[in-house]
C-alpha positions, 0 to 999 in steps of 0.5 A: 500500500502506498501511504500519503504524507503531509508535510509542512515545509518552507519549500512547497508545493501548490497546484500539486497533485499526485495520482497513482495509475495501474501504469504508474504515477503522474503528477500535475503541473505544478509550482514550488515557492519558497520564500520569493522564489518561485520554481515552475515543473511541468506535467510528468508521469512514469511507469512504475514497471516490476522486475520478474525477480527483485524488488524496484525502488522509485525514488522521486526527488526534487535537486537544485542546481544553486550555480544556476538557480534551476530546479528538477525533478530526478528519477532514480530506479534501482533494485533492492537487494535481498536485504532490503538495501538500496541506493537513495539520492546520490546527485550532486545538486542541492537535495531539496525533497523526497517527493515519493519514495515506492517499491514494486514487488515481482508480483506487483504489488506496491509499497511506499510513500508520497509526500504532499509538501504544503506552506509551512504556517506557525500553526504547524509548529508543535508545542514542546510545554 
């Protein structure tokens, strides 16, 4: 099963959405703010295809490249070893999110998680008294 998080965050999203397919995953067209900076990502979608014989890790993470103030999006597919072991972000740019992070069995069932990153308000703050 694949669980939904909200996460506030200084760096958001707005006009986000993620839907998940039989293919796949596919996400709108969407902003990400954060301060007065505001970042453009086009419509994406992929397949989310299962190996005959191991575990798919589909991690989806945003990078941004600071000597040009560019902003991406990185797919990164890789197997999981048998002992639940596989590689995360490994780019070179600044790693600003995670925004899904899915493993699909040989059967096909799928397991993981995708985050929904909203405006970060002083209301999301937890009280430590």
């Amino acid at each position: 099963m694949i669980e939904r998080r909200d996460i506030p965050a200084a760096w958001y999203f707005e006009g986000m959405e993620i839907t998940e397919s039989e293919a796949g995953i596919n996400i709108t067209a969407c902003v990400l703010k954060h301060n007065d900076d505001v970042y453009s990502f086009e419509a994406v979608s992929f397949d989310l295809i299962p190996d005959d014989q191991l575990k798919v890790a589909y991690d989806l993470f945003v990078e941004l490249d600071v000597s040009t103030n560019e902003m991406k999006y990185i797919l990164n597919r890789s197997y999981v070893d048998p002992d639940g072991y596989y590689p995360g972000y490994s780019g070179d740019k600044r790693l600003i999110h995670t925004l899904l992070s899915i493993t699909v069995d040989p059967d096909g069932s799928r397991t993981g998680e995708i985050f929904n990153f909203h405006k970060w308000e002083a209301t999301n703050e937890i009280s430590t008294k």
